[in-house]
N, CA, C and O atoms as a CHARMM CRD file, in Angstrom:
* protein
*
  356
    1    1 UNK  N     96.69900  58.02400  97.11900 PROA 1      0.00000
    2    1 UNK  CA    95.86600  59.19600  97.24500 PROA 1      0.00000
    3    1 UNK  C     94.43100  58.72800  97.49400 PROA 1      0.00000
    4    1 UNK  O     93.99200  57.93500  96.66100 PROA 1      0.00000
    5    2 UNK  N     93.45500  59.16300  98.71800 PROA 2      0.00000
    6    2 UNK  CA    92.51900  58.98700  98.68800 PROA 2      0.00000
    7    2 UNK  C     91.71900  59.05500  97.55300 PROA 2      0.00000
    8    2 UNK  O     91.95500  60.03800  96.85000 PROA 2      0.00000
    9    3 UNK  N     90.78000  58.25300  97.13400 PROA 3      0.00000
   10    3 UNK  CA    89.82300  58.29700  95.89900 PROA 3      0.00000
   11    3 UNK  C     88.93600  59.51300  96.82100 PROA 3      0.00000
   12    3 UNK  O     88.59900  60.08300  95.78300 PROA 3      0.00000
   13    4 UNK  N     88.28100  60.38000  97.91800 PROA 4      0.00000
   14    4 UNK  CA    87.61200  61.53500  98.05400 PROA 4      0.00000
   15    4 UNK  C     88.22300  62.95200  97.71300 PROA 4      0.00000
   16    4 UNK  O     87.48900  63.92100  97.52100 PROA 4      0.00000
   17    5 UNK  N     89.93600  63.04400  97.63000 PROA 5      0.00000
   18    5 UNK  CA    90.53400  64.23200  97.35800 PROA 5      0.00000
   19    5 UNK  C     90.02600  64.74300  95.81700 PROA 5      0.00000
   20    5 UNK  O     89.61300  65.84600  95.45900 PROA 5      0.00000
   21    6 UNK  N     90.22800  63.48800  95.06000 PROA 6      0.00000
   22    6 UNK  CA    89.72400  64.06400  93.79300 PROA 6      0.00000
   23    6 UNK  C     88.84800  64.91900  93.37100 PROA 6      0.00000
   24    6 UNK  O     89.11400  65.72200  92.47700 PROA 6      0.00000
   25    7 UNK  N     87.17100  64.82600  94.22900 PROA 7      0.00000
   26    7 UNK  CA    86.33100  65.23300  93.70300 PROA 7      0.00000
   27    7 UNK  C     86.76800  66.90100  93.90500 PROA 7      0.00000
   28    7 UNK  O     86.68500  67.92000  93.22000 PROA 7      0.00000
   29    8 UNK  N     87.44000  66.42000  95.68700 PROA 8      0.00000
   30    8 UNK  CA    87.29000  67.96200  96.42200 PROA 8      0.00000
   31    8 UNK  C     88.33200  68.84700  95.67900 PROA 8      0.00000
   32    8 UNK  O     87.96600  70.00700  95.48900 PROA 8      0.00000
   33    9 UNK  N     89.62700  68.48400  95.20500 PROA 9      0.00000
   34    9 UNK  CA    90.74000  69.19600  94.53800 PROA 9      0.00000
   35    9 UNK  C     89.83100  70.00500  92.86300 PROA 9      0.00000
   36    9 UNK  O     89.93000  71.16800  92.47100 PROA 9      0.00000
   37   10 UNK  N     89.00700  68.82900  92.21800 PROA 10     0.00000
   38   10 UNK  CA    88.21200  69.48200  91.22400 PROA 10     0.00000
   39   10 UNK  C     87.62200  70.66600  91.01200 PROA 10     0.00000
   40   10 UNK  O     87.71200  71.46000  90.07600 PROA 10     0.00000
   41   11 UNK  N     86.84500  70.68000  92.26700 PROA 11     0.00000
   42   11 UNK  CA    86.03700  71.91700  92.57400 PROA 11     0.00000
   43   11 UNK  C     86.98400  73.00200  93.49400 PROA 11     0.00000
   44   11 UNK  O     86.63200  74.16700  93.68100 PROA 11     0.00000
   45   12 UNK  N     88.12200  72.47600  93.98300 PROA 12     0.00000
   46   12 UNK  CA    89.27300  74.06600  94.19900 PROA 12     0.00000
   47   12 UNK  C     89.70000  74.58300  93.05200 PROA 12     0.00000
   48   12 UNK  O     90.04900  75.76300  93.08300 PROA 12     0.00000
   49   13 UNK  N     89.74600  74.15000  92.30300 PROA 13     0.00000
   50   13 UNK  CA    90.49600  74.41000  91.16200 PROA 13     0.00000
   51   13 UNK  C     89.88800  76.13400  90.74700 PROA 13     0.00000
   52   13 UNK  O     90.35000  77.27300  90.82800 PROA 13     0.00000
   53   14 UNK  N     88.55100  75.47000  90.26100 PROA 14     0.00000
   54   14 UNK  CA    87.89500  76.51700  89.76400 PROA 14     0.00000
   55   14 UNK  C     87.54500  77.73300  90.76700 PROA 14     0.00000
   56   14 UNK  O     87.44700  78.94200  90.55400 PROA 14     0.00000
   57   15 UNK  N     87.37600  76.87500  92.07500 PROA 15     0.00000
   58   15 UNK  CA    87.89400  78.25400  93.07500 PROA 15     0.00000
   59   15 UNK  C     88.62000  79.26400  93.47500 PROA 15     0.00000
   60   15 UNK  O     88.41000  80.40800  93.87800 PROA 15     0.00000
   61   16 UNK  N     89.75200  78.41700  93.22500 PROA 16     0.00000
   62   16 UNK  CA    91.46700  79.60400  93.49100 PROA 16     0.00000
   63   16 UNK  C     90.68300  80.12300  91.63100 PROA 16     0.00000
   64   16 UNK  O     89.83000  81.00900  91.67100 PROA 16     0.00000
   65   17 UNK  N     90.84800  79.85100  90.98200 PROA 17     0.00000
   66   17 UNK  CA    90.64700  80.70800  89.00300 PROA 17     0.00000
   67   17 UNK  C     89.44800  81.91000  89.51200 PROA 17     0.00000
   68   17 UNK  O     89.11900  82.92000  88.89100 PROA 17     0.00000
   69   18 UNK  N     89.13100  81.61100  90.33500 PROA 18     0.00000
   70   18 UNK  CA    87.83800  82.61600  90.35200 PROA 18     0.00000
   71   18 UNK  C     88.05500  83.86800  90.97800 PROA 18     0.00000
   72   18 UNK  O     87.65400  84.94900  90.54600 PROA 18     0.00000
   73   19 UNK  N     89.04800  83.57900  92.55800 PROA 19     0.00000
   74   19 UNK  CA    89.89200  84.02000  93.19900 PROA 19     0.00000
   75   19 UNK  C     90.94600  84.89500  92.73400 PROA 19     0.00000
   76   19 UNK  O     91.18400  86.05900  93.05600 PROA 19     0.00000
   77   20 UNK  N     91.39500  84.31200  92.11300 PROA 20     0.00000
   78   20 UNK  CA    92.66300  85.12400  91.70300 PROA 20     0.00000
   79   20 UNK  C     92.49300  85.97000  90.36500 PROA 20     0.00000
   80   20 UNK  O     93.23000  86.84000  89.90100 PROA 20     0.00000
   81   21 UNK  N     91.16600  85.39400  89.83700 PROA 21     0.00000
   82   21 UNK  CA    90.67200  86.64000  89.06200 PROA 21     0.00000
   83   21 UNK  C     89.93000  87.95100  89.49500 PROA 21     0.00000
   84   21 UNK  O     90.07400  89.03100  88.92300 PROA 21     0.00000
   85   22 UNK  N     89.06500  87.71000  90.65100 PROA 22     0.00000
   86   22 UNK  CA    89.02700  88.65900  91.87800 PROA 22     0.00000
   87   22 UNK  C     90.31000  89.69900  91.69500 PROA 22     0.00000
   88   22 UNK  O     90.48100  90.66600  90.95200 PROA 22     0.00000
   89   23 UNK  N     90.98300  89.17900  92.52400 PROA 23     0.00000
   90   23 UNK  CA    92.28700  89.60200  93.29200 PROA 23     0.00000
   91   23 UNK  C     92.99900  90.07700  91.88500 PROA 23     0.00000
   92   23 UNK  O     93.62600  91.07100  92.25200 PROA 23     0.00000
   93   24 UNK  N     93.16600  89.96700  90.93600 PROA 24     0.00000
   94   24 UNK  CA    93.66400  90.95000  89.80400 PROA 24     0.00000
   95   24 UNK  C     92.81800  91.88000  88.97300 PROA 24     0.00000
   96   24 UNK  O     93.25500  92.61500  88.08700 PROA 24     0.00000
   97   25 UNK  N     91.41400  91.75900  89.39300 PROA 25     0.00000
   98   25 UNK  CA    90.26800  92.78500  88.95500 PROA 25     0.00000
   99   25 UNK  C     90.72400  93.85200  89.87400 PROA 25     0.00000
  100   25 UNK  O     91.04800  94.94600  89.41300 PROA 25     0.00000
  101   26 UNK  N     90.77400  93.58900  91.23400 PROA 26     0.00000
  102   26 UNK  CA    90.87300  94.56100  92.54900 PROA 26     0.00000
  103   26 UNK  C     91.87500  95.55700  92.20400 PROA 26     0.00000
  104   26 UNK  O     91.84500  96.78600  92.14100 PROA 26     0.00000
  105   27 UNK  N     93.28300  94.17900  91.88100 PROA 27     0.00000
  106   27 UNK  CA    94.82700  95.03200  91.76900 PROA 27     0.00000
  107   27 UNK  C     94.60700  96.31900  90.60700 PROA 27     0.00000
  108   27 UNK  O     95.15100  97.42200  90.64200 PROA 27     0.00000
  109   28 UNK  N     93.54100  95.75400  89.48300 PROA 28     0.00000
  110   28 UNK  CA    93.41600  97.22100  87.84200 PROA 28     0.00000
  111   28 UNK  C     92.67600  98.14400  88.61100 PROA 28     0.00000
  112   28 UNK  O     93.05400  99.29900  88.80200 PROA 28     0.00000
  113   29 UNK  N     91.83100  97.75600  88.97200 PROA 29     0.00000
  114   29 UNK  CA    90.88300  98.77400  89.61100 PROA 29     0.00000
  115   29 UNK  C     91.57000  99.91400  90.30000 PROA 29     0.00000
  116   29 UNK  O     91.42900 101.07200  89.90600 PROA 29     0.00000
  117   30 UNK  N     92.48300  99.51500  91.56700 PROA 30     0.00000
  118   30 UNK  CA    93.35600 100.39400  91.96700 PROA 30     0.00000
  119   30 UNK  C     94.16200 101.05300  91.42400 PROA 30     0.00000
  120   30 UNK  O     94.46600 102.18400  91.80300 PROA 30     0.00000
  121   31 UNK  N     94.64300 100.48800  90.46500 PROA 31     0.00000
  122   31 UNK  CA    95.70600 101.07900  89.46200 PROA 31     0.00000
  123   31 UNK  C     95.64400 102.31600  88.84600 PROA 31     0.00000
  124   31 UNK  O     96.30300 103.35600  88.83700 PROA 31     0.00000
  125   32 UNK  N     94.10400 101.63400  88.06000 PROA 32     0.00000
  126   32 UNK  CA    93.54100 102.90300  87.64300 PROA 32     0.00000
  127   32 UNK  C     92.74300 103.88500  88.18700 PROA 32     0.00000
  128   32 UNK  O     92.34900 104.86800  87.56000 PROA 32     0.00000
  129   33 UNK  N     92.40300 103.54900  89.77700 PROA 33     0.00000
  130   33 UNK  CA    92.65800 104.74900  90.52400 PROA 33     0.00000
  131   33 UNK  C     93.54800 105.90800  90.72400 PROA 33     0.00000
  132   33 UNK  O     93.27900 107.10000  90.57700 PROA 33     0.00000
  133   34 UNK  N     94.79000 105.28400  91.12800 PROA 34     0.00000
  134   34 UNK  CA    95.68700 105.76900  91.54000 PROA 34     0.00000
  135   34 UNK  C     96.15900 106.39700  90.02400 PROA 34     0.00000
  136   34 UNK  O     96.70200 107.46800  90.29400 PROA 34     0.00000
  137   35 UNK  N     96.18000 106.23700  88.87000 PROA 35     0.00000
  138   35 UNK  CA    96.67100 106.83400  87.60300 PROA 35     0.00000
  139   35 UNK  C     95.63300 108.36300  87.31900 PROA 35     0.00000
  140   35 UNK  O     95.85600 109.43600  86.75900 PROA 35     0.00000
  141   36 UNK  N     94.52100 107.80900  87.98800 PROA 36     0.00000
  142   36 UNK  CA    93.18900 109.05000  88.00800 PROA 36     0.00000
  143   36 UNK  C     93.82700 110.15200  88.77100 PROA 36     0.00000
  144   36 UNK  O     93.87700 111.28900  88.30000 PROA 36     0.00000
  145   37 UNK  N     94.33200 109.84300  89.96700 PROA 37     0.00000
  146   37 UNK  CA    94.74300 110.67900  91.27500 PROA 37     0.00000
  147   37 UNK  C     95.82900 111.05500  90.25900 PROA 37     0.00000
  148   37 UNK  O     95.65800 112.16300  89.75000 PROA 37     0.00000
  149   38 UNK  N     96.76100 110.46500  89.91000 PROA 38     0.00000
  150   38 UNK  CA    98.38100 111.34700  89.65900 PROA 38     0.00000
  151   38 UNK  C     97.98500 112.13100  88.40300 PROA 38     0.00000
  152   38 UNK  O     98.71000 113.06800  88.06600 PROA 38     0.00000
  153   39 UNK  N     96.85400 111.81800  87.65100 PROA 39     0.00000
  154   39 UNK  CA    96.98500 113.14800  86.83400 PROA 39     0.00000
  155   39 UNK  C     96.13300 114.50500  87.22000 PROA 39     0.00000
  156   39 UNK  O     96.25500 115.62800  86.73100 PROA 39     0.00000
  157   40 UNK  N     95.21700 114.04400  88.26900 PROA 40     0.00000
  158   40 UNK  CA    94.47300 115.09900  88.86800 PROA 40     0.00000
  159   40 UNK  C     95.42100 116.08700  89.30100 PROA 40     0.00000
  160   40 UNK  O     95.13000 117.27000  89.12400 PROA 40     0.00000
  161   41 UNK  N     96.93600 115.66300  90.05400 PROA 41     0.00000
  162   41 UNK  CA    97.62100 116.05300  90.60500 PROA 41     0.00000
  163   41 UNK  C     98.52200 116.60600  89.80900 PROA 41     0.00000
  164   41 UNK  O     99.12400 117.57100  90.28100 PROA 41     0.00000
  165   42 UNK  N     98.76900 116.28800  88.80000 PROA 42     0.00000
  166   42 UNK  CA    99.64200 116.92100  87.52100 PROA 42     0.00000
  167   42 UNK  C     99.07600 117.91800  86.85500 PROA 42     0.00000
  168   42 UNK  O     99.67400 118.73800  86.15800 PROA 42     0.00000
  169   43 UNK  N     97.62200 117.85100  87.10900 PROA 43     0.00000
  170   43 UNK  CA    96.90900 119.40400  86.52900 PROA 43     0.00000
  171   43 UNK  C     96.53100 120.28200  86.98100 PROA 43     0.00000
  172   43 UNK  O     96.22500 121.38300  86.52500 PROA 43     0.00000
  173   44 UNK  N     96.51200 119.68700  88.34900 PROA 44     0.00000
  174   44 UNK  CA    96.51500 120.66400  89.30900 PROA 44     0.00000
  175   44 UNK  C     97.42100 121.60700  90.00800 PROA 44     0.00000
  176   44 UNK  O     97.13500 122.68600  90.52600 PROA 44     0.00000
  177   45 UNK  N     99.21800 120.66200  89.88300 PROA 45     0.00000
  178   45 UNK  CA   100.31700 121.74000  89.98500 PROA 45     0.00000
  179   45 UNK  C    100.56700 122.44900  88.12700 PROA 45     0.00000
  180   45 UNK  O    101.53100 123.21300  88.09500 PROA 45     0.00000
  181   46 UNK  N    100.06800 122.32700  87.15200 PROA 46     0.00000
  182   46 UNK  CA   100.61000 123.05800  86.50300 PROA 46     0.00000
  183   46 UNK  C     99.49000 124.51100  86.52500 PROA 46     0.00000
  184   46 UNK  O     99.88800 125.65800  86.32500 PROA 46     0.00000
  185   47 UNK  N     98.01800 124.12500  86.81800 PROA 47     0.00000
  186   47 UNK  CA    97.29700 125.49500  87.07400 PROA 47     0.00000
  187   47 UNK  C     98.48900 126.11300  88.20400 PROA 47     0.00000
  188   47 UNK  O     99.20200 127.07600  87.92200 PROA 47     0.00000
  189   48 UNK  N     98.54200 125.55500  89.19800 PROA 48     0.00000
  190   48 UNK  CA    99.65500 126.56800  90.08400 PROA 48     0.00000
  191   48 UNK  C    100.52600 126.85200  89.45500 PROA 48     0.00000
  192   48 UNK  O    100.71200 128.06900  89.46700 PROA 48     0.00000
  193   49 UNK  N    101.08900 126.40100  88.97000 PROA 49     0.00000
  194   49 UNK  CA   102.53700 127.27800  88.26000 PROA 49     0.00000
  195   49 UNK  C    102.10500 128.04700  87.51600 PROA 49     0.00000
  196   49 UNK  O    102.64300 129.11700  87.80100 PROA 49     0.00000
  197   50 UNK  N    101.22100 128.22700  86.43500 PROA 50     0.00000
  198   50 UNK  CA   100.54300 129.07500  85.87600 PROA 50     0.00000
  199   50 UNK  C    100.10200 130.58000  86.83400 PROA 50     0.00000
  200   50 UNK  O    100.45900 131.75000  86.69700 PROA 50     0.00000
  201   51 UNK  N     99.39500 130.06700  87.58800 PROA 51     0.00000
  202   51 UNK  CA    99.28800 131.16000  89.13100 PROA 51     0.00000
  203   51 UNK  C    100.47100 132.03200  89.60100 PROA 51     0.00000
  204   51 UNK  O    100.65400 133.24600  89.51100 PROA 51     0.00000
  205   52 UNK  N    101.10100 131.19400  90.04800 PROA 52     0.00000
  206   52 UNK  CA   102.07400 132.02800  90.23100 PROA 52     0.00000
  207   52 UNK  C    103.67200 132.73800  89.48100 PROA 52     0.00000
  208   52 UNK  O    104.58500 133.46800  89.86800 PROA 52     0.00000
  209   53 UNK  N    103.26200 131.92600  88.09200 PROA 53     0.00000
  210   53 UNK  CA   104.08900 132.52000  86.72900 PROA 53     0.00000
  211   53 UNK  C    103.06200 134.52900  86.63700 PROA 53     0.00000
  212   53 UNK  O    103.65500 135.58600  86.42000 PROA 53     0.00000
  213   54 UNK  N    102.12800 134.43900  86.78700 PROA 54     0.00000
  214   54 UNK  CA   100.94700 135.47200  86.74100 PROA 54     0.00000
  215   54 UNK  C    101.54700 136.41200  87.77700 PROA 54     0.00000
  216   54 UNK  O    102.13300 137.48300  87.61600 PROA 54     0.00000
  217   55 UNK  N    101.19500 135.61400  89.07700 PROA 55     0.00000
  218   55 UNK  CA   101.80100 136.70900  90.31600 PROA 55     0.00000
  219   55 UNK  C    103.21400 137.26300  89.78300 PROA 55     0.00000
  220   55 UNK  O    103.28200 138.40100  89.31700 PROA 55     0.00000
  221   56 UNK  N    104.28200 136.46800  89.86100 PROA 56     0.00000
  222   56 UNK  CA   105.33500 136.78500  89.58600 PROA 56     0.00000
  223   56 UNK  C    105.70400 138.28700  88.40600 PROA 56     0.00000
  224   56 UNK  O    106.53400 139.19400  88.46500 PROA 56     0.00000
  225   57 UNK  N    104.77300 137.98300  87.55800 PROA 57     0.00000
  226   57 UNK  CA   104.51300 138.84200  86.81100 PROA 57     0.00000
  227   57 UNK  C    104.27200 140.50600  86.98100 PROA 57     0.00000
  228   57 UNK  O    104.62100 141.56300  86.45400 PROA 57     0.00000
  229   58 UNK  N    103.23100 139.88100  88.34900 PROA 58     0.00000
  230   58 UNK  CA   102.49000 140.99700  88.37200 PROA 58     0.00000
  231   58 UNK  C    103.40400 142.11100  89.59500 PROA 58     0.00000
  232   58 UNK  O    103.14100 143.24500  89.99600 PROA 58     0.00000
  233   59 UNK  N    104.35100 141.31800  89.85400 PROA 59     0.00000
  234   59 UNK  CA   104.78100 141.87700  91.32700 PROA 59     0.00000
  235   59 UNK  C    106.20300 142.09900  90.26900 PROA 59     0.00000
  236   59 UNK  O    106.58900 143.16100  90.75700 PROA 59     0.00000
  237   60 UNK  N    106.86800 141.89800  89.53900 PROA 60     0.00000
  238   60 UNK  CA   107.84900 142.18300  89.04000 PROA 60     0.00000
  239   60 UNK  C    107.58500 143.66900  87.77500 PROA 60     0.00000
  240   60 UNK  O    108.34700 144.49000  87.26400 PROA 60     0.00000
  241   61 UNK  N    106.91500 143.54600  87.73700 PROA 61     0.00000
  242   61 UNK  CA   105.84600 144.44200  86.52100 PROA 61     0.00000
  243   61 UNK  C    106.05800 146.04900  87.49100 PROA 61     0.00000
  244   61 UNK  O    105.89000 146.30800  88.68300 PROA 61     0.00000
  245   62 UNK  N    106.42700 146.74500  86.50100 PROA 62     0.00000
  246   62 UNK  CA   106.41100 148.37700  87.18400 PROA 62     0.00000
  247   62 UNK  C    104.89200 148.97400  87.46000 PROA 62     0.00000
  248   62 UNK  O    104.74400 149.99300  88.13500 PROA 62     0.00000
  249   63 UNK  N    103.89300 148.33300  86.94500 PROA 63     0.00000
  250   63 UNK  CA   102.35000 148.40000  87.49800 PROA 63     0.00000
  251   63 UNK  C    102.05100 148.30700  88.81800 PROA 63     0.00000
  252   63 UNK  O    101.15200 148.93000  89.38200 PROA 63     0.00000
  253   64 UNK  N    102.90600 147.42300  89.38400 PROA 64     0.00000
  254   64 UNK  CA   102.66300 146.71500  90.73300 PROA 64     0.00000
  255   64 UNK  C    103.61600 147.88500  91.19600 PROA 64     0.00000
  256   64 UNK  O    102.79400 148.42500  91.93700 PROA 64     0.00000
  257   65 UNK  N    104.76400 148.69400  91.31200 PROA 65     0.00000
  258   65 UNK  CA   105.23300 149.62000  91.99500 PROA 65     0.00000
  259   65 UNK  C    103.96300 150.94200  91.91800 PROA 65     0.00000
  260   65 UNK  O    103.57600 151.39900  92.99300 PROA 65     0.00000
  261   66 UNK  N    103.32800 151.53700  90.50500 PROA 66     0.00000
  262   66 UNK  CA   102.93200 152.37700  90.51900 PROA 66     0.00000
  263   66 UNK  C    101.85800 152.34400  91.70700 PROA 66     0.00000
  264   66 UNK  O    101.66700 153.23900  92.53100 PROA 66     0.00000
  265   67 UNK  N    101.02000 150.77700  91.58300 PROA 67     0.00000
  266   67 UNK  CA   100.06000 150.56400  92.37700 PROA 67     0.00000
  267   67 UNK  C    100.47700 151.28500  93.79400 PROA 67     0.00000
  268   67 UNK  O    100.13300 152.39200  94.20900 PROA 67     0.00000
  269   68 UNK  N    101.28000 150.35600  94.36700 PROA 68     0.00000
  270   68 UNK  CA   101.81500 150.38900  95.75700 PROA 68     0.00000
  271   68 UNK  C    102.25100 151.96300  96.21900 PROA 68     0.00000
  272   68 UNK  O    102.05900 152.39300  97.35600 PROA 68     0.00000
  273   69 UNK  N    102.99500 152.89000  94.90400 PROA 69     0.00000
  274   69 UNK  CA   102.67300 153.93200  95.69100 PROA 69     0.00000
  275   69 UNK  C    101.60900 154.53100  95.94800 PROA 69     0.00000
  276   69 UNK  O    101.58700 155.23900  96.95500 PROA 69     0.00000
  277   70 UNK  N    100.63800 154.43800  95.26400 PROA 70     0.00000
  278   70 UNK  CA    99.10700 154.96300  95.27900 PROA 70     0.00000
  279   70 UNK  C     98.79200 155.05400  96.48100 PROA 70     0.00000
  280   70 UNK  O     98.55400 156.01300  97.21500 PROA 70     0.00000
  281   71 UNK  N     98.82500 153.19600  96.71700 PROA 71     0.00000
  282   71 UNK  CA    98.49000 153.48200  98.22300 PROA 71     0.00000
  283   71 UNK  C     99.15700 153.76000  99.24200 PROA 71     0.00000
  284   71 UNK  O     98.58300 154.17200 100.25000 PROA 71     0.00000
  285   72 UNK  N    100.38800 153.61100  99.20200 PROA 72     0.00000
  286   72 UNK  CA   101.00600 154.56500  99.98700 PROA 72     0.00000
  287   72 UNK  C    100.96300 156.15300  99.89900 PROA 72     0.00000
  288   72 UNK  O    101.70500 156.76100 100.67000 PROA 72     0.00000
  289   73 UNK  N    100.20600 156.83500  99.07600 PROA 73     0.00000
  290   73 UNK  CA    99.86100 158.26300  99.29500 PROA 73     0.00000
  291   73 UNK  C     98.66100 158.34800  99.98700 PROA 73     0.00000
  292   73 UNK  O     98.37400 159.26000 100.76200 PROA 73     0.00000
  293   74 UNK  N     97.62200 156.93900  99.57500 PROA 74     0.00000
  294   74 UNK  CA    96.47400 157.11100 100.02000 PROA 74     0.00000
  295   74 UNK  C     96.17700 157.38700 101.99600 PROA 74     0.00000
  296   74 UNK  O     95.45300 158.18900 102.58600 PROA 74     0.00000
  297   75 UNK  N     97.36100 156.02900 102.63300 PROA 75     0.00000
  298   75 UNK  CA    97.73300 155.82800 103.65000 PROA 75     0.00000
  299   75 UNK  C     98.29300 156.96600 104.23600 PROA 75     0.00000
  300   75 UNK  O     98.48900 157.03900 105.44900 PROA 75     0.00000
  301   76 UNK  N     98.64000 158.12400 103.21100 PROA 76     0.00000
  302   76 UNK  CA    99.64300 159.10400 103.36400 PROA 76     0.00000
  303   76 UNK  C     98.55500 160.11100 104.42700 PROA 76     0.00000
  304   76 UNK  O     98.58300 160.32500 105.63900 PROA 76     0.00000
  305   77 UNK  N     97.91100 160.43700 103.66000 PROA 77     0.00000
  306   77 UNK  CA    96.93500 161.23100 103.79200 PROA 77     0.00000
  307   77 UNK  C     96.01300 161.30100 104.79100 PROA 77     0.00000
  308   77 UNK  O     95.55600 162.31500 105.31900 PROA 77     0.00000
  309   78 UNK  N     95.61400 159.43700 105.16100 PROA 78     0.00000
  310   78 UNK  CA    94.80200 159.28500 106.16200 PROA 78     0.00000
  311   78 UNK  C     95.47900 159.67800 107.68200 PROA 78     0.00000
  312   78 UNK  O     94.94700 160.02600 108.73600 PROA 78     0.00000
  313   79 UNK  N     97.01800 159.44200 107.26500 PROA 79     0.00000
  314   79 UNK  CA    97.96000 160.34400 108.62900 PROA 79     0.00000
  315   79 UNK  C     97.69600 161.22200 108.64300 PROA 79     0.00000
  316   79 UNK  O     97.04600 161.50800 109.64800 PROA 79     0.00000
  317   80 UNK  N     97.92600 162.36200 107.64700 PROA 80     0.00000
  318   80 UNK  CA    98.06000 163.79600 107.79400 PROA 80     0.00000
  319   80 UNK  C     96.48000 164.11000 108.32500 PROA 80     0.00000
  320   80 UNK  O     96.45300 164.74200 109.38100 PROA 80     0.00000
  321   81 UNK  N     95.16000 163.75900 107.74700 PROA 81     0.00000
  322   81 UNK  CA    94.12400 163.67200 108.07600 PROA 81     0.00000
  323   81 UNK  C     93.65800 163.72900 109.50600 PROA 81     0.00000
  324   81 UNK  O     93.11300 164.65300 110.10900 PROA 81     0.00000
  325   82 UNK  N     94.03200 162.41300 109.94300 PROA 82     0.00000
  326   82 UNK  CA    94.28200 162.31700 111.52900 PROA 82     0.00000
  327   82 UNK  C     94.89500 163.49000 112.41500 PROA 82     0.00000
  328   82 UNK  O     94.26100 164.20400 113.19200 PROA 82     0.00000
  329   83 UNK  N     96.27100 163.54400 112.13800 PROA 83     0.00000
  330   83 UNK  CA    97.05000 164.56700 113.26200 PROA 83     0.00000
  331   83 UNK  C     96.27300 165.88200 112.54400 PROA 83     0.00000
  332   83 UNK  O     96.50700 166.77600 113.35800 PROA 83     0.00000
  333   84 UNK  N     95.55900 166.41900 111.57500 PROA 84     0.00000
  334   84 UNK  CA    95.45300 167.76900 111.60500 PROA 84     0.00000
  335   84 UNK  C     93.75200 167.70700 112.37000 PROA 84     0.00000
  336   84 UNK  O     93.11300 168.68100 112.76800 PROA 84     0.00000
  337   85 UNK  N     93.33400 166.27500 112.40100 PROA 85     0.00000
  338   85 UNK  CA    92.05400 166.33300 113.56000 PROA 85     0.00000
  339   85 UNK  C     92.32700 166.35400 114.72000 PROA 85     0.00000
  340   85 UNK  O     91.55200 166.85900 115.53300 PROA 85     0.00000
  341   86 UNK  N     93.59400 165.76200 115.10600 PROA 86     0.00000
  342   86 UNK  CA    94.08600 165.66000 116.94800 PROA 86     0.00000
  343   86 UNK  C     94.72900 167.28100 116.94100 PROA 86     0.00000
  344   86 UNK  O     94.42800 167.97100 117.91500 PROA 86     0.00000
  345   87 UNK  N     95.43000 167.77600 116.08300 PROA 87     0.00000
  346   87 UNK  CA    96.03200 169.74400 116.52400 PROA 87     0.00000
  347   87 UNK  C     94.72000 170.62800 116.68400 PROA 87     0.00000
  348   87 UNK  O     94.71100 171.61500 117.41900 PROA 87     0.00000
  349   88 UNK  N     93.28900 170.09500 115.73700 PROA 88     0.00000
  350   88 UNK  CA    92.34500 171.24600 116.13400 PROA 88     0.00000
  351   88 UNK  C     91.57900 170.63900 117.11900 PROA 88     0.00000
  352   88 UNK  O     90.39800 170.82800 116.82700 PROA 88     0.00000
  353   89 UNK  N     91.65500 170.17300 117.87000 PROA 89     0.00000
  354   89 UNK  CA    90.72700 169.73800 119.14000 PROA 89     0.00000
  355   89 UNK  C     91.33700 170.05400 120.11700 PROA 89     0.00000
  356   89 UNK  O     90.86700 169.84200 121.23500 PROA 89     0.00000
């Protein structure tokens, strides 16, 4: 073995250790990115289900029929309204 590899292998050493402590700072970092993202995403579909546990509610609910005829009388009216303005003209 050359007597010059020595010095140079010495000082890799502590290079790749420095390196590859890098390179596994990087790998947590991401990690705990990506663990940030999946619960953002886990609280964010249960507000939706919540949402639409609500809708569901609200559209199954005999409130939501009474509503709907309302306006269907309201709509009712704006017909009859109309054609009794188009018979007197």
């Amino acid at each position: 073995m050359d007597p010059i590899l020595i010095p140079i292998l010495a000082l890799c050493i502590p290079i790749v250790a420095i390196w590859a402590k890098h390179k596994q700072k990087i790998a947590q970092i991401e990690i705990e990115a990506t663990a940030e993202k999946a619960a953002q995403y886990a609280t964010r579909n249960t507000e939706l289900e919540d949402r639409v546990r609500v809708l569901e509610r609200i559209v199954t609910d005999k409130g939501y029929d009474v509503a709907t005829q309302i306006e269907a009388l309201r709509d009712a009216r704006k017909v009859d309204a109309l054609l009794e303005k188009h018979e007197g003209n």
